[in-house]
N, C-alpha and C positions, 0 to 999 in steps of 0.2 A: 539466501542461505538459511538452513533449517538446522539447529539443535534438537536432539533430542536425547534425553536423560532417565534412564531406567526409573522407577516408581521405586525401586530400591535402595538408589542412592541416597545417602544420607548426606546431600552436600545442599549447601544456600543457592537453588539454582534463579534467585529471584534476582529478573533484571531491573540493573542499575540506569538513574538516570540518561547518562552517556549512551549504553545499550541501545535502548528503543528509539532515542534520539537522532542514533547514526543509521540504524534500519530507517528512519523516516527521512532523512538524509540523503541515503540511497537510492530509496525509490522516486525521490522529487529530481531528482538527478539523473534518476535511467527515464523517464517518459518526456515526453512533447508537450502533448494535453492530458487531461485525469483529472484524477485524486486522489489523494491518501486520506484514510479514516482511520482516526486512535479512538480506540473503545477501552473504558476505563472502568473496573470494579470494587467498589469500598474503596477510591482515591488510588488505586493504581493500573497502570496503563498493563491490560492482559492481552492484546489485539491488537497491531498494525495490518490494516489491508490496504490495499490500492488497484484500479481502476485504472487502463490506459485506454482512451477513445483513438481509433485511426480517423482523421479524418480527411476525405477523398474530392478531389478536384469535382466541382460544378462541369459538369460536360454543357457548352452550349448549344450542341448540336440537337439535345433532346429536348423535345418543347415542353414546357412546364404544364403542369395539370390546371394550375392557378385560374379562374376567370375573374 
């Protein structure tokens, strides 16, 4: 989910604890394997990202390169 708040608004659009808490919440909850990454500026959290790897069955029919 994306917010987004006009540069004209005059309102405290600065997220609360709970806020960025439940985005990172969410995203450890919607993937399998990954990551979530909090990027934090002058002690507050501006950035949630996250990374979701697929990852796909070993076929062993194909012969490994390995010697």
């Amino acid at each position: 989910m994306i917010s987004v708040f006009p540069m004209s608004q005059n309102t405290n659009t600065e997220p609360t604890a709970e806020s960025w808490l439940e985005i990172v919440r969410q995203r450890v909850e919607a993937m399998r394997f990954g990551s979530v990454q909090i990027v934090v500026h002058e002690g507050r959290v501006t950035q949630v990202e996250s990374t979701e790897k697929t990852r796909l069955p070993s076929d062993p029919a194909i012969p490994s390169t390995k010697k």
